[in-house]
N, C-alpha and C positions, 0 to 999 in steps of 0.2 A: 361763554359756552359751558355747555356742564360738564362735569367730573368722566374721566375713564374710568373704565372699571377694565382692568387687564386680565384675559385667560392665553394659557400656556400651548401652541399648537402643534409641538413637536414633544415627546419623551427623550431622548437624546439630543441632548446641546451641542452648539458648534463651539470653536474656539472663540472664534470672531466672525459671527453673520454678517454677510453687507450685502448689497446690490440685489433687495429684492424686485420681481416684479409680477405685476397678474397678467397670464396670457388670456384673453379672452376665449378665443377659438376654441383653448385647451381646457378651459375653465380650470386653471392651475395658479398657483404659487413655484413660481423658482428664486432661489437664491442662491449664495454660494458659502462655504469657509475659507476663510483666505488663508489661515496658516494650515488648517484640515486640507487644501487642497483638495476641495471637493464641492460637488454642483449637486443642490438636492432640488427637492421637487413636491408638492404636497396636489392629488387630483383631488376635485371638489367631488367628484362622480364617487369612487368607492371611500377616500379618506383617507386611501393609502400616500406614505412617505418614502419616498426611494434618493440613494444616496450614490452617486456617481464618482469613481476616483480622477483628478486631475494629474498630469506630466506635474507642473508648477503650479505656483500660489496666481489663480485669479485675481484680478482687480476687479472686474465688473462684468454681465452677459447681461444681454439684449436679445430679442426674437428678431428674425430674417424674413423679412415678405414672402421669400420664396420656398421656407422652410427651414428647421433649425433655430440653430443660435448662433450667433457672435457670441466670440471669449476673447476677451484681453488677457491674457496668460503674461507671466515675465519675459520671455523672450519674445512676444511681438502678439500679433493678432490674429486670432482664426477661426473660423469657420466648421461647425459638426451639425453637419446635412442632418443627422438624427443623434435621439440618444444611443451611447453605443457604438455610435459610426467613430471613424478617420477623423481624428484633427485636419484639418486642409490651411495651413497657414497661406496668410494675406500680406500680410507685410512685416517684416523683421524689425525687432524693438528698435526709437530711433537714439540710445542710451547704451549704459553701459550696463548689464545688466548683473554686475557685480553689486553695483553700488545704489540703484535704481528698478523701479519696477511699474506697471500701471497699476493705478488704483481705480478709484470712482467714475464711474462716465456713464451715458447715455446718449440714444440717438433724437434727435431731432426733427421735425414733421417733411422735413427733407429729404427724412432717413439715413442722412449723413451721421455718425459716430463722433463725439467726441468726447475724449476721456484722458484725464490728468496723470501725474507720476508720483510717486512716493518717493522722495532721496532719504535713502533710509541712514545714514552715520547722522540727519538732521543738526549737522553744524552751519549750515548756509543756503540757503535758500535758490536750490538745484532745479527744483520740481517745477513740470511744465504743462500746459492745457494743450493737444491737439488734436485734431479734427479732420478723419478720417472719412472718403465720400466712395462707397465702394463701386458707383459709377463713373466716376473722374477718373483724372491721373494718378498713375500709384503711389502711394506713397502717404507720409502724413505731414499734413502742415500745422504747422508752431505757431498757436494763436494769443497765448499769456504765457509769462514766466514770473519770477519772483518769488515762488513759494517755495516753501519748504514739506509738506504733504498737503497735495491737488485734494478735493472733498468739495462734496455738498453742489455739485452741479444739478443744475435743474433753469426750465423754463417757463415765462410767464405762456399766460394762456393764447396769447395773442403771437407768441415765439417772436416777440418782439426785444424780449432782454432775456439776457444770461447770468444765470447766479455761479459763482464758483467758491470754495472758503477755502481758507490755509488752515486749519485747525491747531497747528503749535500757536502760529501767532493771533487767534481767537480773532478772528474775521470774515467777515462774510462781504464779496466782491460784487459788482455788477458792471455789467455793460450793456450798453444796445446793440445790438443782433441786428443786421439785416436778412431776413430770412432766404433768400433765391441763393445771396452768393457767400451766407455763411461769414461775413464780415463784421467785425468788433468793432466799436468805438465808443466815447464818450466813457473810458472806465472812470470807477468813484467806490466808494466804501459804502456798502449796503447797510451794515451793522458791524461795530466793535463792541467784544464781550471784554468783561475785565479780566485783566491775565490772572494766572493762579499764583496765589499765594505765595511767598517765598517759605519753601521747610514743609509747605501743605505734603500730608498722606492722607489717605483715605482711614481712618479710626473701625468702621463695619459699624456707624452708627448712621443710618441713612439722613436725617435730620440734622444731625450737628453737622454733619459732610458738605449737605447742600446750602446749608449757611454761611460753611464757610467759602463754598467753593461752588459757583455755577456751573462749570463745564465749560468745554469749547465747543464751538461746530462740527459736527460730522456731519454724516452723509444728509438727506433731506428729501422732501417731496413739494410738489405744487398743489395748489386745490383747485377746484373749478372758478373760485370768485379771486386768485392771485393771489391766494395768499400763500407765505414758505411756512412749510415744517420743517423743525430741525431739529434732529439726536442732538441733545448734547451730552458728549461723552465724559465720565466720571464727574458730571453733572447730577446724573439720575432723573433727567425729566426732559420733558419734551415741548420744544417750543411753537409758537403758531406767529410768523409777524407778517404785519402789511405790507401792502406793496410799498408804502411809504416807509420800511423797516420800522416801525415800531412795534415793540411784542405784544402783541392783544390777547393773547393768551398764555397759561404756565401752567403743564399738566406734572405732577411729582409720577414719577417711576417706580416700580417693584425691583428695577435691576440699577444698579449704581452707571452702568456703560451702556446704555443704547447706542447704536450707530446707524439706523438709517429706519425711515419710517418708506411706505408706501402703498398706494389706494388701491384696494381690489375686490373683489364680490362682482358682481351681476351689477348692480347700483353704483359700485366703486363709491360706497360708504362704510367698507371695514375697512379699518385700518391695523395695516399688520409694520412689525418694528422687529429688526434684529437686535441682537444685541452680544455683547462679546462676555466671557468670563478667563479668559486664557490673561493669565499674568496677575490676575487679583489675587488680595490676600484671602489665607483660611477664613479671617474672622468676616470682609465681605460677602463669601459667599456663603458662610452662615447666615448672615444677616439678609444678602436676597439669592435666596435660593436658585431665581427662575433667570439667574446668570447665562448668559448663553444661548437661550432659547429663543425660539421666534415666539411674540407675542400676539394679541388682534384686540380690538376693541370694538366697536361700532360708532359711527362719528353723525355728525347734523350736516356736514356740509361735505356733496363729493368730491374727489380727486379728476383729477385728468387721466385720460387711455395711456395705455403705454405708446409709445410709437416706436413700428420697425423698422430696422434698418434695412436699406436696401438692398437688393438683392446683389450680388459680386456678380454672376452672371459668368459664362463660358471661360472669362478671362482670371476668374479664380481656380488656376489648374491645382489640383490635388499636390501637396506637400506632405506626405504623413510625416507629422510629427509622433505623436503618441496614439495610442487610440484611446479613447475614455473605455473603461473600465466594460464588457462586454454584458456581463453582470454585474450586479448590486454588491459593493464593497463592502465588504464584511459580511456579505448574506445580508443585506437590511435593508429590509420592509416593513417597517415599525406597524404599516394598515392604524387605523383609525384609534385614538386617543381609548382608553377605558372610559365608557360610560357616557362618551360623547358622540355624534354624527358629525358629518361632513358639511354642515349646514354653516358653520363661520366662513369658510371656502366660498361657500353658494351669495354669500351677502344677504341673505332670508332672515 
C-alpha cells in the first residue's frame, strides 16, 4: 500500500487519546482523554471541536441506537441520553476500582458491549474482557482473563472472530465468536511482537528508537477486506496484518505513541489515529511534535461502520452519577483548524 502522509486535526492535544469513532448520522468524530477525563468531539458540518468534562478516567464510548453514548467510566458503565445530559449508570464496575479500571472496548453487530480492564499496579496479570448486553440480564459476564492491560479489541467483518491484545505482554489474541449468543472458543495467539529491550528508553531520535524497539499493541481497527490495524505504542508506527496475522504492512509515525486508529469520513476511507504525549520525555516531544493530537490520513481500502450498542430501554432507570460538564470545559471550542476546512471529517 502507499505511504501516509499525516495532518494534525485538533490544535490542543490530549494526554492520552483512545477509543475513537465516526458517528455517521452525526457526521462526527468522538473520542476521549483518559487521564484528561474528558469526551471531545470534532462536527464535520462547521469544523468545530468541543471538549466535555468527565466524573473519572473513561475507557472507551460507543453510540446507543436510541441515542447518546455509552461510557465505560471507572466505576462502572453508563449511559448520557445527550451531550450535557445526567450520567444514568448501568451497571457498577465488576472490580475493585482502586486497583483496576475499563479500558478498550466496543460493541458488537449485536449491539452488546464488550470492554476489557486495565490492573494498573501491572505486577499480574488481573485484567479481564466482559461483555455487557443491555438487553439481557443485568450485569456483566466474564469472557477472558489472563491479561494484564485489555487492548485492541476489534472484529472481523463477518463478527465471526474476536481480536483482543495484552499490550505489556506484546500480544495480540483471537477467538471465534459466535455471533447470536456472544460465545468464545477456539482461543490462539493472533500475533506475538518481540518484547522490549531490557535498559530500552526512548532517546527523541524517531529512527534509532523504532530500530531499536517496535512497540507493543494498542488499541486497533478492522478494515472492510479483515484486515487489523494496530497502534503500536512507543513503536511510532502503525501496523496493517492479515487475517492470517501476518503484517502486510508498516506505516512509520510523526508521533512515537499512537494508541488507537479508526475508519471515518462519508467512505470510511480517512483514517484518524489518537495518540498520547502524557509521560514522554522533553527531548521526544521535541522531536514529534504532533504528540497528543488526533491525526487523519486518507487510506485505499475502507473500514467497517461503527456498531451501536443497544438500546437499555425503560429498565435503565436514571442513577446520576455526575453530570458531564453543561458547558464546554474550559470554554473550548477550538472551531476549525487555521487555514483548513472541515472536509478530512467529510472523507471528500
Amino acid at each position: 500500500m502507499k505511504s501516509l502522509n499525516w495532518t494534525p486535526l485538533t490544535e490542543s492535544p490530549d494526554a492520552l487519546g483512545e477509543s475513537p469513532f465516526w458517528h455517521p448520522q452525526e457526521a462526527a468524530l468522538y473520542w476521549i482523554d483518559i487521564p484528561g477525563r474528558a469526551l471531545r468531539r470534532a462536527d464535520a458540518a462547521t469544523g468545530a471541536h468541543q471538549r466535555w468534562s468527565l466524573p473519572s478516567e473513561p475507557g472507551c464510548i460507543g453510540p446507543v441506537a436510541g441515542g447518546g453514548l455509552l461510557l465505560a467510566l471507572r466505576e462502572g458503565l453508563f449511559r448520557a441520553r445527550r451531550l450535557g445530559a445526567a450520567l444514568e449508570r448501568l451497571v457498577a464496575a465488576p472490580y475493585d476500582p482502586a486497583t483496576t479500571r475499563f479500558n478498550d472496548g466496543r460493541a458488537d453487530a449485536e449491539g452488546r458491549l464488550w470492554v476489557g480492564t486495565i490492573y494498573e499496579p501491572r505486577d499480574k496479570p488481573e485484567a479481564a474482557l466482559y461483555c455487557f448486553d443491555p438487553r439481557g440480564t443485568p450485569g456483566l459476564t466474564r469472557r477472558a482473563g489472563g491479561a494484564t492491560t485489555g487492548n485492541g479489541l476489534a472484529f472481523s467483518p463477518d463478527e465471526r472472530t474476536l481480536y483482543w491484545s495484552d499490550t505489556p505482554d506484546h500480544v495480540i489474541r483471537a477467538w471465534d465468536l459466535e455471533p447470536l449468543t456472544g460465545t468464545l472458543t477456539r482461543p490462539r495467539e493472533f500475533h506475538r511482537f518481540a518484547p522490549k529491550p531490557a535498559g530500552w528508553s526512548p532517546s527523541g531520535d524517531p529512527v534509532r528508537d523504532t530500530a531499536c524497539y517496535g512497540g507493543r499493541p494498542d488499541g486497533a481497527a478492522v478494515d472492510a477486506e479483515g484486515h487489523y490495524w494496530v497502534a503500536m505504542f512507543e513503536g511510532g508506527r502503525l501496523l496493517r496484518l492479515a487475517p492470517d496475522g501476518r503484517v502486510v504492512a508498516d506505516w512509520p509515525l510523526p508521533v512515537r505513541c499512537p494508541t488507537m486508529p479508526c475508519f471515518g469520513g462519508e467512505d470510511l476511507r480517512t483514517l484518524y489515529l489518537t495518540t498520547a504525549r502524557q509521560g514522554r520525555s522533553a527531548a521526544e516531544l521535541a522531536a514529534c511534535p504532533l504528540s497528543g493530537h488526533v491525526l487523519w490520513t486518507r487510506v485505499e481500502v475502507p473500514g467497517l461502520p461503527v456498531n451501536f450498542c443497544a438500546d437499555p430501554g425503560p429498565r435503565a432507570a436514571p442513577v446520576p452519577a455526575q453530570a458531564l460538564s453543561s458547558g464546554l470545559a474550559d470554554g473550548s471550542s477550538e472551531g476549525p483548524l487555521p487555514g483548513r476546512s472541515a472536509h478530512p471529517l467529510r472523507g471528500e
